[in-house]
PyMOL Python script that loads the backbone (N, CA, C, O; Angstrom):
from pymol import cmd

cmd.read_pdbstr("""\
ATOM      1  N   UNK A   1      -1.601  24.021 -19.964  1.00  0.00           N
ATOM      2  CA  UNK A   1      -2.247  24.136 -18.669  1.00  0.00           C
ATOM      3  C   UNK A   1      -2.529  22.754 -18.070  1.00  0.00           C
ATOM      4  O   UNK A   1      -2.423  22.457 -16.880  1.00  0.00           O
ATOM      5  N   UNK A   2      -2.862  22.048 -18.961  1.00  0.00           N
ATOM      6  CA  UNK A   2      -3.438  20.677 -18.017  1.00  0.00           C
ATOM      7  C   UNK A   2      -2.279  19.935 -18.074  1.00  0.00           C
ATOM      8  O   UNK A   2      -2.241  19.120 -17.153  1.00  0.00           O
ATOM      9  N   UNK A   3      -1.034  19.893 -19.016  1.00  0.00           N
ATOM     10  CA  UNK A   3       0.287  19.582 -18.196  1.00  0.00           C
ATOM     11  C   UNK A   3       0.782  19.578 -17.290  1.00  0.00           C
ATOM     12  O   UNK A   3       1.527  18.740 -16.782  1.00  0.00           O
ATOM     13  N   UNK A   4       0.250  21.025 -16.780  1.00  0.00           N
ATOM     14  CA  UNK A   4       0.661  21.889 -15.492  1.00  0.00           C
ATOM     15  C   UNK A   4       0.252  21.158 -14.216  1.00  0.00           C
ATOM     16  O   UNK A   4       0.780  21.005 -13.114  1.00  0.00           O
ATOM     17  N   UNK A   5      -1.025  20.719 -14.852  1.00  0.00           N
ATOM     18  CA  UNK A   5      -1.624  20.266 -13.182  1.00  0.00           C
ATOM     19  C   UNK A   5      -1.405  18.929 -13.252  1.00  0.00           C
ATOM     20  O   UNK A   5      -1.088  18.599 -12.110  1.00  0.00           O
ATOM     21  N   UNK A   6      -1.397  17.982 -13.953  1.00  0.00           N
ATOM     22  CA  UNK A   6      -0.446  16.461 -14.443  1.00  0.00           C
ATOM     23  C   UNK A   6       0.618  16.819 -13.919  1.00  0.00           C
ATOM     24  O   UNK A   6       1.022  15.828 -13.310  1.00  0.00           O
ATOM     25  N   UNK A   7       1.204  17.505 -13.809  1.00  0.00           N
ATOM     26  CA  UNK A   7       2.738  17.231 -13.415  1.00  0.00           C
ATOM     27  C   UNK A   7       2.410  17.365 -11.559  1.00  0.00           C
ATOM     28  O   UNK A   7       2.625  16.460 -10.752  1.00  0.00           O
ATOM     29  N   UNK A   8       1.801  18.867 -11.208  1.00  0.00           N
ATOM     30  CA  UNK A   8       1.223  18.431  -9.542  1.00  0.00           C
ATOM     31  C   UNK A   8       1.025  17.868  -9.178  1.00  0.00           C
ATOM     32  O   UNK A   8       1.761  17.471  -8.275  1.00  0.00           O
ATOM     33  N   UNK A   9      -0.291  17.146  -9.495  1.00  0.00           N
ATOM     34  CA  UNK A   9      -0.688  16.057  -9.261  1.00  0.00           C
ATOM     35  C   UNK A   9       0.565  14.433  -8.865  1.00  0.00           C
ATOM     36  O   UNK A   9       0.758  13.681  -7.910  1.00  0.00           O
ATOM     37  N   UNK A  10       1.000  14.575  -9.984  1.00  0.00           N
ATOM     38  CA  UNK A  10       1.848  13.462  -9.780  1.00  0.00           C
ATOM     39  C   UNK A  10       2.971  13.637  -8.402  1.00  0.00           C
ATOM     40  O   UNK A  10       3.236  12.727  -7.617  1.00  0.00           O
ATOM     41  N   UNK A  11       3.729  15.533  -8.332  1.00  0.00           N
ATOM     42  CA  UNK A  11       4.476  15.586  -7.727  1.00  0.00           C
ATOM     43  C   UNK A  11       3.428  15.501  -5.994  1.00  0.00           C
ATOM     44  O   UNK A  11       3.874  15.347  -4.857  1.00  0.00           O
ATOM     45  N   UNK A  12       2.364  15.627  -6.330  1.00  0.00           N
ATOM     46  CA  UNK A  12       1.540  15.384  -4.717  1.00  0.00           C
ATOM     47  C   UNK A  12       1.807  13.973  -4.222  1.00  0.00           C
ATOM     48  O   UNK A  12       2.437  13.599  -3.232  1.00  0.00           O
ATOM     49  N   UNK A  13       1.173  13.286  -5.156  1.00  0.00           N
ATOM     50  CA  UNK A  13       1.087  12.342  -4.941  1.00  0.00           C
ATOM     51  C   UNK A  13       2.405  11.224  -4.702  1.00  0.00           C
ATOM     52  O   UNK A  13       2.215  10.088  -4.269  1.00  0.00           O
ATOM     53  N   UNK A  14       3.755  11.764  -5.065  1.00  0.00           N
ATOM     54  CA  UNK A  14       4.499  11.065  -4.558  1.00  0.00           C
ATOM     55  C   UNK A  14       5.135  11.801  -3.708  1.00  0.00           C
ATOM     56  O   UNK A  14       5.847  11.122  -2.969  1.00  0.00           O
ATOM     57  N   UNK A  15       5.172  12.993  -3.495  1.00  0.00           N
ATOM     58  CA  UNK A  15       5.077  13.248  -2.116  1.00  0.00           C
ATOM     59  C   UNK A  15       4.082  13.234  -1.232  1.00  0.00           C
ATOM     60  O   UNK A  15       4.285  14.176  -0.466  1.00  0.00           O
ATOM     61  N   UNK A  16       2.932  12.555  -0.879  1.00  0.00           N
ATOM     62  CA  UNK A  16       2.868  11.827   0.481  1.00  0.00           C
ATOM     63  C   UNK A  16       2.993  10.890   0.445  1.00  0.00           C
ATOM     64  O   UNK A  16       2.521  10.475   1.503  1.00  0.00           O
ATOM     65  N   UNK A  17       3.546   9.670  -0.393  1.00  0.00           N
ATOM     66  CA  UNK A  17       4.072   8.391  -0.667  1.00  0.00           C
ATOM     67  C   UNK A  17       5.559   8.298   0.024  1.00  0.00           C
ATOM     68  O   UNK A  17       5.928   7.239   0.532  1.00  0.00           O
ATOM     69  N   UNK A  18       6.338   9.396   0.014  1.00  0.00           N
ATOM     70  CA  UNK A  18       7.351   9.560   0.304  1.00  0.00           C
ATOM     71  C   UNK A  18       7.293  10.315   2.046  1.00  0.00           C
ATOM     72  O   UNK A  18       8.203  10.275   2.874  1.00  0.00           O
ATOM     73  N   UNK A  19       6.231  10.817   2.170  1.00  0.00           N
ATOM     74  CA  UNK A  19       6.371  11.597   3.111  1.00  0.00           C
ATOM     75  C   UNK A  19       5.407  10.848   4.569  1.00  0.00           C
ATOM     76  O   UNK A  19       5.317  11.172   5.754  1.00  0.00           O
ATOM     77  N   UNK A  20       4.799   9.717   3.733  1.00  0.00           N
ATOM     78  CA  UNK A  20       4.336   8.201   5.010  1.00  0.00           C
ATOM     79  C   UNK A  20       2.718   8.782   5.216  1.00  0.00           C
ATOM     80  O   UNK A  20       1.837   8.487   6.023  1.00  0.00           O
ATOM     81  N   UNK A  21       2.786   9.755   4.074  1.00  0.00           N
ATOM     82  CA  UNK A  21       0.941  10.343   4.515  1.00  0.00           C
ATOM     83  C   UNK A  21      -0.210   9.373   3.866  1.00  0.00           C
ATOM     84  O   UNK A  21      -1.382   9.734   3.765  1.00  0.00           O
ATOM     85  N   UNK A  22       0.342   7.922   3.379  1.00  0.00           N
ATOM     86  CA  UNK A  22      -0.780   7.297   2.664  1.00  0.00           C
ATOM     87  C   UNK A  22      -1.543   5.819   3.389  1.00  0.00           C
ATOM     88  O   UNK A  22      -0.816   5.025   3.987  1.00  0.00           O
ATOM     89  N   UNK A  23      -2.654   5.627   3.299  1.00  0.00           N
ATOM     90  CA  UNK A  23      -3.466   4.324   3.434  1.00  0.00           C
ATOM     91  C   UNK A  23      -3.408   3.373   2.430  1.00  0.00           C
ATOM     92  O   UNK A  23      -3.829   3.498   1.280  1.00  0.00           O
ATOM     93  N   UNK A  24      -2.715   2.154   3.067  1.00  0.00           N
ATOM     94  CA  UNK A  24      -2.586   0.783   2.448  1.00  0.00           C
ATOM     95  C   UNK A  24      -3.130  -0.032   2.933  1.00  0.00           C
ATOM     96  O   UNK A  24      -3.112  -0.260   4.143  1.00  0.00           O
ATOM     97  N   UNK A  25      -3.861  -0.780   1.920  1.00  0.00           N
ATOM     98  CA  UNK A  25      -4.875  -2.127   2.354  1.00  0.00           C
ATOM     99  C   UNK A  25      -4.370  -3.055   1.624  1.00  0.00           C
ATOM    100  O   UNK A  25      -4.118  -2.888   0.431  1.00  0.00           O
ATOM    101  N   UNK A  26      -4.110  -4.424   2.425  1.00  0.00           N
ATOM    102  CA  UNK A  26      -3.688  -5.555   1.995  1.00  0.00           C
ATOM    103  C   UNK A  26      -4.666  -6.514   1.924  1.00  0.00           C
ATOM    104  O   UNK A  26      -5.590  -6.966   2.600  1.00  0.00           O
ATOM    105  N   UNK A  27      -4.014  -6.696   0.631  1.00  0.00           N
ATOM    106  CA  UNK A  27      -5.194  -7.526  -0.747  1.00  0.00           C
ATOM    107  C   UNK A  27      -4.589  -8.917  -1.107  1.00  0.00           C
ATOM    108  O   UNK A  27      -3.383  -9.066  -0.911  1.00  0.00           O
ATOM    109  N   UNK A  28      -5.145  -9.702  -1.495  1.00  0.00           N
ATOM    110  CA  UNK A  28      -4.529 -11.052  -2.072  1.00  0.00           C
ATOM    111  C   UNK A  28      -4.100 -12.482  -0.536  1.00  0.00           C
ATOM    112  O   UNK A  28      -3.441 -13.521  -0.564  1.00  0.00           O
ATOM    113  N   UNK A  29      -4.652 -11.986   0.256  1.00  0.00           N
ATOM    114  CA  UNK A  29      -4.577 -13.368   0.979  1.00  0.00           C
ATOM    115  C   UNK A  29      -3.061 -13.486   1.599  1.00  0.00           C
ATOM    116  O   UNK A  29      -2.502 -12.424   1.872  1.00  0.00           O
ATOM    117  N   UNK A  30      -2.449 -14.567   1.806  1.00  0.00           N
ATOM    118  CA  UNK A  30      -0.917 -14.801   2.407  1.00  0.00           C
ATOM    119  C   UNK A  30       0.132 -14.240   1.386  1.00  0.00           C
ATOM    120  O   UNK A  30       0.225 -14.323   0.162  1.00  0.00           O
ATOM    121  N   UNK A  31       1.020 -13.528   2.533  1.00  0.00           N
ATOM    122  CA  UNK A  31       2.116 -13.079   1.407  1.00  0.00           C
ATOM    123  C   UNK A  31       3.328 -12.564   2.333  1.00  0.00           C
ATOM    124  O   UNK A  31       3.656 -13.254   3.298  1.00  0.00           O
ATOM    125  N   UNK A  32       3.876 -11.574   2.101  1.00  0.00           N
ATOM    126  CA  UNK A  32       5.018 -10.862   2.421  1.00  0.00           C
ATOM    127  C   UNK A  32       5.083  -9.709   2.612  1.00  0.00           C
ATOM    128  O   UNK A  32       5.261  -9.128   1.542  1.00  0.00           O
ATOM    129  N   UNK A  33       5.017  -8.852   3.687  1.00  0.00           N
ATOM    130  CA  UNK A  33       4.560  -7.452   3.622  1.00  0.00           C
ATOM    131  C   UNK A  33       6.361  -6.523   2.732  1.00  0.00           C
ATOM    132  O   UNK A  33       6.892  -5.421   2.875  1.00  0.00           O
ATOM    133  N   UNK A  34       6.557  -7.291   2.209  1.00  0.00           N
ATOM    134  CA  UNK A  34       7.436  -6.863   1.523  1.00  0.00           C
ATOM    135  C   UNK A  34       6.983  -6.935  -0.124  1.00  0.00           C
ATOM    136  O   UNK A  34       7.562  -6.385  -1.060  1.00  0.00           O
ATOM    137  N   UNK A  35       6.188  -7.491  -0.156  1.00  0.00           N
ATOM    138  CA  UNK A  35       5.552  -7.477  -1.401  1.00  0.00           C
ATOM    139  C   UNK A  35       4.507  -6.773  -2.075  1.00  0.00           C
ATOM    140  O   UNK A  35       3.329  -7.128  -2.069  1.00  0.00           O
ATOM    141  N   UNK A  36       5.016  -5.655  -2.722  1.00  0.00           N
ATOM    142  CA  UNK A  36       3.833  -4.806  -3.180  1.00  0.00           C
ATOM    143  C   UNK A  36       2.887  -5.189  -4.032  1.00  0.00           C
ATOM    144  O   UNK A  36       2.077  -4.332  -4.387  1.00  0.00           O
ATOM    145  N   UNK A  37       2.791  -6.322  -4.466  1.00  0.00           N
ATOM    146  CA  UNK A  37       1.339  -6.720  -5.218  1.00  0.00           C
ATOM    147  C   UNK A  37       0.331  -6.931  -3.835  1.00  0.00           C
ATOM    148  O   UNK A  37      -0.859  -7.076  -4.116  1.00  0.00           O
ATOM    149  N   UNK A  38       0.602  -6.955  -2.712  1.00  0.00           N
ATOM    150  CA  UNK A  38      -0.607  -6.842  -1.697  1.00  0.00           C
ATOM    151  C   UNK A  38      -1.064  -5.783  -0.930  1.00  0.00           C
ATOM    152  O   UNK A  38      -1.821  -5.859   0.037  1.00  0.00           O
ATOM    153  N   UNK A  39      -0.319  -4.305  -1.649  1.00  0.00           N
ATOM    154  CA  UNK A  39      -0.782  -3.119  -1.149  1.00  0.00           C
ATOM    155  C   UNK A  39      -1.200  -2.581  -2.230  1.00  0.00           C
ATOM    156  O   UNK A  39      -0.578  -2.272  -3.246  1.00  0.00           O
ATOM    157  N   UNK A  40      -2.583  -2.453  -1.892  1.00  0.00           N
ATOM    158  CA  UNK A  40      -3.208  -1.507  -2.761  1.00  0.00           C
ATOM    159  C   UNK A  40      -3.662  -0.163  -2.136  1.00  0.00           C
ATOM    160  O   UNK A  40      -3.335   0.383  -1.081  1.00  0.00           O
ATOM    161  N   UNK A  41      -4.605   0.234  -3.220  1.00  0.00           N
ATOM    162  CA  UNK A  41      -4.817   1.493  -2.489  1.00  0.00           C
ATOM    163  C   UNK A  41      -6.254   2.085  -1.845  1.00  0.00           C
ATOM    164  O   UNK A  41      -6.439   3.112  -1.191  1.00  0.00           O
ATOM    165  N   UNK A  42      -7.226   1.019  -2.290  1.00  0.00           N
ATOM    166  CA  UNK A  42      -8.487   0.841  -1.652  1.00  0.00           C
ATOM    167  C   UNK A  42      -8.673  -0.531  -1.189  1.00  0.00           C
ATOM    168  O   UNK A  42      -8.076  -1.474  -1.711  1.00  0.00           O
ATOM    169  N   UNK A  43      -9.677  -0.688   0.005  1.00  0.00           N
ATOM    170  CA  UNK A  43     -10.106  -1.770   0.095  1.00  0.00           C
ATOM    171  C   UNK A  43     -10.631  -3.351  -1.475  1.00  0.00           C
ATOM    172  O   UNK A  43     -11.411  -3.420  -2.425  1.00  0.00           O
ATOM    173  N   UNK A  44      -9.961  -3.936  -1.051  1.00  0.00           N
ATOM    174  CA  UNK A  44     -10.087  -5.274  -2.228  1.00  0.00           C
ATOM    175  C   UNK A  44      -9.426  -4.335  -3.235  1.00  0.00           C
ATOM    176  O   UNK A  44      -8.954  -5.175  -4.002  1.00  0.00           O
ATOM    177  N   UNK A  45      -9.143  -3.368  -3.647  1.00  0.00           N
ATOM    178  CA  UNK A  45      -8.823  -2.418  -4.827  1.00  0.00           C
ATOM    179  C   UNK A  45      -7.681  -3.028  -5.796  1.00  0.00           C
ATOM    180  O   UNK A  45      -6.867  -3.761  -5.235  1.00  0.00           O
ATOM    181  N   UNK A  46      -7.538  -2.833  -7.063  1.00  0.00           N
ATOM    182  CA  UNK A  46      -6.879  -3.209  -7.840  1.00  0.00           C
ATOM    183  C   UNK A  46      -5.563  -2.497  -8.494  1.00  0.00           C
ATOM    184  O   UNK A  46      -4.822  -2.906  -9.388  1.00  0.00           O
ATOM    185  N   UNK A  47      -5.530  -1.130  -7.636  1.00  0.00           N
ATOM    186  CA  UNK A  47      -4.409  -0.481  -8.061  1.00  0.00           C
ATOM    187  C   UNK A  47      -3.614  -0.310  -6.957  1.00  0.00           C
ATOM    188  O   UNK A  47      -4.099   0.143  -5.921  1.00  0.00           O
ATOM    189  N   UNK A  48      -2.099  -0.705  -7.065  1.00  0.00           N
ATOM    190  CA  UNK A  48      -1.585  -1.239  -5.683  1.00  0.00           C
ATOM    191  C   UNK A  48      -0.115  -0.147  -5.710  1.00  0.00           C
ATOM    192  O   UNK A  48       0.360   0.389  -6.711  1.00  0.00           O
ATOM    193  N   UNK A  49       0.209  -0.079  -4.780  1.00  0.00           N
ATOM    194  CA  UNK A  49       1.372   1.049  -4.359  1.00  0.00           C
ATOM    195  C   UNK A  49       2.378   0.573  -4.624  1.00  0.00           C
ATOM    196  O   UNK A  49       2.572  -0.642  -4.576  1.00  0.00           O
ATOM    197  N   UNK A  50       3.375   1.559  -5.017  1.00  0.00           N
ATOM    198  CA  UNK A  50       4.532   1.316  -5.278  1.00  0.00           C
ATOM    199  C   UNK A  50       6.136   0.954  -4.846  1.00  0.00           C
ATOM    200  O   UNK A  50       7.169   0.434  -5.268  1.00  0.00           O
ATOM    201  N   UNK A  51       5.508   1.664  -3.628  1.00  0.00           N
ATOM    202  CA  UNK A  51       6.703   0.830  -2.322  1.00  0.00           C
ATOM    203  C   UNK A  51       5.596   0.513  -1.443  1.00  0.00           C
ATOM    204  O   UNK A  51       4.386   0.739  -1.455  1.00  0.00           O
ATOM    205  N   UNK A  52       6.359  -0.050  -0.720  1.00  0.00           N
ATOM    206  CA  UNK A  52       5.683  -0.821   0.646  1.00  0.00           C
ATOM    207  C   UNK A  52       5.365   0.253   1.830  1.00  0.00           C
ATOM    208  O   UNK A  52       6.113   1.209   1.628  1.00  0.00           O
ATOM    209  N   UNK A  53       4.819   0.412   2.612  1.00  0.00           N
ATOM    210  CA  UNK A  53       4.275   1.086   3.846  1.00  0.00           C
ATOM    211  C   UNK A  53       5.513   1.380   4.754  1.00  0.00           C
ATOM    212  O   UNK A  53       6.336   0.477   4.909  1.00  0.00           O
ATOM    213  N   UNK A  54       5.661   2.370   5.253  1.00  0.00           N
ATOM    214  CA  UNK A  54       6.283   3.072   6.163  1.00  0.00           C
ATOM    215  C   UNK A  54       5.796   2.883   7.705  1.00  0.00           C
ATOM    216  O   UNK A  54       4.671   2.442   7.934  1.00  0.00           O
ATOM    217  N   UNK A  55       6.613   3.204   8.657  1.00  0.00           N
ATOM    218  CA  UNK A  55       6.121   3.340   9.858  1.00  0.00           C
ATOM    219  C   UNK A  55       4.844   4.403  10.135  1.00  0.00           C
ATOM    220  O   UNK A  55       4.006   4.363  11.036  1.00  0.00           O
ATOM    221  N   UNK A  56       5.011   5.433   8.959  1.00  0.00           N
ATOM    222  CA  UNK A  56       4.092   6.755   9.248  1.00  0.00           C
ATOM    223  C   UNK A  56       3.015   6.607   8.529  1.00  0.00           C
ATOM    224  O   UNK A  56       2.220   7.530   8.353  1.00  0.00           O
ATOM    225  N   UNK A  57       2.813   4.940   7.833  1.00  0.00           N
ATOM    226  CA  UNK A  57       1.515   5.332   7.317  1.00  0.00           C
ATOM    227  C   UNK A  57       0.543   4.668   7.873  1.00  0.00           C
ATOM    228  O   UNK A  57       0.839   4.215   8.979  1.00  0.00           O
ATOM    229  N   UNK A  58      -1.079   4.328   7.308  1.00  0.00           N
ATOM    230  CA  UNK A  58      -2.044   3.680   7.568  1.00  0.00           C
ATOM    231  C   UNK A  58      -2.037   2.687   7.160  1.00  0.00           C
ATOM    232  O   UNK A  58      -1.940   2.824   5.941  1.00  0.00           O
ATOM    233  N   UNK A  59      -2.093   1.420   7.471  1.00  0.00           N
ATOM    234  CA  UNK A  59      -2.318  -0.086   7.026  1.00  0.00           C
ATOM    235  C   UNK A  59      -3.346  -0.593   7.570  1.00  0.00           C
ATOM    236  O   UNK A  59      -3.427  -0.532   8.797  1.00  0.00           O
ATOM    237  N   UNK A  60      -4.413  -1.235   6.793  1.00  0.00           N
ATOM    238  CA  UNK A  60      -5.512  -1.775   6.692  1.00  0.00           C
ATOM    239  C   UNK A  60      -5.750  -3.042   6.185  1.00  0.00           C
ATOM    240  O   UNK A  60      -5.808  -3.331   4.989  1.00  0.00           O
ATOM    241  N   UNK A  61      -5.944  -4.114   7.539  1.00  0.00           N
ATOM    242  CA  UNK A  61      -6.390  -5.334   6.865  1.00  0.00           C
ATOM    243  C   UNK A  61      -7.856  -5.358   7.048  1.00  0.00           C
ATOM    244  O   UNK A  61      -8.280  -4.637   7.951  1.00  0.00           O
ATOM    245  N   UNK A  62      -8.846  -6.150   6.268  1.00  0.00           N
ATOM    246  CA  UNK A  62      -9.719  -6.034   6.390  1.00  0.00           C
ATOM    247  C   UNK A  62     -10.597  -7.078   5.574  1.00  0.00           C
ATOM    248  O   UNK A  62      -9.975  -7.756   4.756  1.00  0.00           O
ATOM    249  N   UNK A  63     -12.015  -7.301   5.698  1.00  0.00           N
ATOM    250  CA  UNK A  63     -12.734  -8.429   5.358  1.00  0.00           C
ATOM    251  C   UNK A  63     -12.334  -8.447   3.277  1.00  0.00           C
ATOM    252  O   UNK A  63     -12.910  -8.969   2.322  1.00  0.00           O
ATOM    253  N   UNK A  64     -11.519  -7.882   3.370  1.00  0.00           N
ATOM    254  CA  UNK A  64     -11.273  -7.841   1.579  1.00  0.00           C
ATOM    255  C   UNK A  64      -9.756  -8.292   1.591  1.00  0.00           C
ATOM    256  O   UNK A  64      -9.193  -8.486   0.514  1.00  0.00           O
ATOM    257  N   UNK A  65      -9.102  -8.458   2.751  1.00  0.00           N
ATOM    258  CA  UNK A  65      -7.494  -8.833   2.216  1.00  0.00           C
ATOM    259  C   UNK A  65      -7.499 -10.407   2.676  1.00  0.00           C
ATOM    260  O   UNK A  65      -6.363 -10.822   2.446  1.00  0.00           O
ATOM    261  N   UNK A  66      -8.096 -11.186   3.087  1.00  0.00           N
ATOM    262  CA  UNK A  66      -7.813 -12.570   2.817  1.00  0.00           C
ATOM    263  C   UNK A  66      -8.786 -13.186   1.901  1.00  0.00           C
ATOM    264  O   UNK A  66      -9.696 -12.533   1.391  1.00  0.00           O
ATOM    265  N   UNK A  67      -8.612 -14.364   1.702  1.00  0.00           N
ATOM    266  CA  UNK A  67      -9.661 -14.793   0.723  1.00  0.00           C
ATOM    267  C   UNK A  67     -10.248 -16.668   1.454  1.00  0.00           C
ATOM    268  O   UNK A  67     -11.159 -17.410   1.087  1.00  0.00           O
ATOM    269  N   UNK A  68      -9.167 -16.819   2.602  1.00  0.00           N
ATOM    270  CA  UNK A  68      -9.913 -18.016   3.490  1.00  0.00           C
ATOM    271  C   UNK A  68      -9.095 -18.076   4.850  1.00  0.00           C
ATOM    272  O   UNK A  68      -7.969 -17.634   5.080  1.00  0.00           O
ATOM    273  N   UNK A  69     -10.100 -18.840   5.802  1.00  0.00           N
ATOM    274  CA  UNK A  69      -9.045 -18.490   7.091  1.00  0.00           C
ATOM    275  C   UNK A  69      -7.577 -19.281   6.974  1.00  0.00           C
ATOM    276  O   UNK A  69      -7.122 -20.095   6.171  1.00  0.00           O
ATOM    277  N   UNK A  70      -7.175 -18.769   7.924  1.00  0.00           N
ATOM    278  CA  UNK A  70      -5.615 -19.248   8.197  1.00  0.00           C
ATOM    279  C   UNK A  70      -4.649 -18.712   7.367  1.00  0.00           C
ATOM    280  O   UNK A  70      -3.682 -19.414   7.072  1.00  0.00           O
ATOM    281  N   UNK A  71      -4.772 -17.310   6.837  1.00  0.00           N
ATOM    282  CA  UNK A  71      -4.391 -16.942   6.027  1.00  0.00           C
ATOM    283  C   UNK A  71      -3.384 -16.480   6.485  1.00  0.00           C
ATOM    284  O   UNK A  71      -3.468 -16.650   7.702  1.00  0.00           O
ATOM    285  N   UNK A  72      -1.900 -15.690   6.100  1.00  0.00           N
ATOM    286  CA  UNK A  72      -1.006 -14.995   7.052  1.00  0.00           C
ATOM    287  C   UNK A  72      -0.547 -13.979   6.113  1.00  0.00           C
ATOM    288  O   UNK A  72      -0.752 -13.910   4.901  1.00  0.00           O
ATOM    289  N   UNK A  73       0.374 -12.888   7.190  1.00  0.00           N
ATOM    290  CA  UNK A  73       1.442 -12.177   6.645  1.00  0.00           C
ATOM    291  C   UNK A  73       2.385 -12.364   7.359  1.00  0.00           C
ATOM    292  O   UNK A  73       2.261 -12.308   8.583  1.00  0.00           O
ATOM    293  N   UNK A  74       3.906 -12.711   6.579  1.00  0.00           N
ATOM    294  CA  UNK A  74       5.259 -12.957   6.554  1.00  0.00           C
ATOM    295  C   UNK A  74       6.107 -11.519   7.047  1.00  0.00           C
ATOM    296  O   UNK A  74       6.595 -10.876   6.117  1.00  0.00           O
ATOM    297  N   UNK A  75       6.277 -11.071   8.211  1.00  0.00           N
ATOM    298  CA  UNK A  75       7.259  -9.922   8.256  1.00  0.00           C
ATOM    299  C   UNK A  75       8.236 -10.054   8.692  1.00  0.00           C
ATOM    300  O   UNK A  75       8.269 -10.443   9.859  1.00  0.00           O
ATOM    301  N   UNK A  76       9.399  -9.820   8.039  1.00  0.00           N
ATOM    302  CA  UNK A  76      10.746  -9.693   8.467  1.00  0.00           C
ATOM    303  C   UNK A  76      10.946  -8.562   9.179  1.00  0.00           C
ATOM    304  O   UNK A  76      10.441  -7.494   8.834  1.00  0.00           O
ATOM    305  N   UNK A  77      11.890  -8.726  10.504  1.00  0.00           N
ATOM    306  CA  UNK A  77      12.202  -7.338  11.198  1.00  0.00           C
ATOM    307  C   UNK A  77      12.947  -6.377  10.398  1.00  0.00           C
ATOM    308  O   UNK A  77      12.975  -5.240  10.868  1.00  0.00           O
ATOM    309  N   UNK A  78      13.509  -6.554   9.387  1.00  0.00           N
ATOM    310  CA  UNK A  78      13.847  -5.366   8.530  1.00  0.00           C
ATOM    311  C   UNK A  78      13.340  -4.700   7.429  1.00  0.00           C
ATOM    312  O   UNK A  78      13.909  -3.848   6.748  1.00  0.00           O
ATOM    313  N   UNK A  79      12.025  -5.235   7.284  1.00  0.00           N
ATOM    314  CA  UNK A  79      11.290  -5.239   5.846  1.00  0.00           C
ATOM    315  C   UNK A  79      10.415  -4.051   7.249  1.00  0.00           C
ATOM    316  O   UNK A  79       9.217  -4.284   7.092  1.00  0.00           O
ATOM    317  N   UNK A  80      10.511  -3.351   8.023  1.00  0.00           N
ATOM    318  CA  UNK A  80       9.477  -2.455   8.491  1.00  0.00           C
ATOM    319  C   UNK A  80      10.711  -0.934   8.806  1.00  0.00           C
ATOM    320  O   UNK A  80      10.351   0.097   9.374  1.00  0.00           O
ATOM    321  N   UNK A  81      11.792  -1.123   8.401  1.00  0.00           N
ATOM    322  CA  UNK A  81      12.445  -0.033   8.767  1.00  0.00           C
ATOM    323  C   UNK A  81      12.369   0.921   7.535  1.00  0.00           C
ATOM    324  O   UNK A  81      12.898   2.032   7.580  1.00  0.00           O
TER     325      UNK A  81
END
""", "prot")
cmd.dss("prot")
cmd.show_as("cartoon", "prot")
cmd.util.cbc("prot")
cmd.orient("prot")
């Protein structure tokens, strides 16, 4: 039984990963929005997503994703398709 719902669970959860239904907050200061060590999955949060953000999802910068001013993100026009 609790296999049962381990396996849901997981299949939920990467389907709305797949399906652009998720909120990503970028963590770690300057980088590459091609780089998934700066999407996590809560604010400042330490567990970070596995692909990068879609057009259909939520992205969140916020007083937890830089760590000093002048900080940036790097986007390539094809790293958003």
């Amino acid at each position: 039984m609790l296999r049962s719902f381990l396996c849901v669970g997981i299949f939920i959860s990467l389907f709305n990963q797949v399906n652009g239904q998720s909120t990503y907050y970028w963590v770690g200061g300057t980088g590459s929005w091609s780089e998934t060590t700066h999407w996590a999955t809560t604010s400042g949060g330490t567990i970070k997503h596995t692909i990068i953000p879609s057009q259909l999802d939520d992205v969140v910068f916020d007083a937890n994703s830089f760590t000093a001013a002048g900080q940036t993100v790097t986007v390539k026009s094809n790293s958003l398709l």
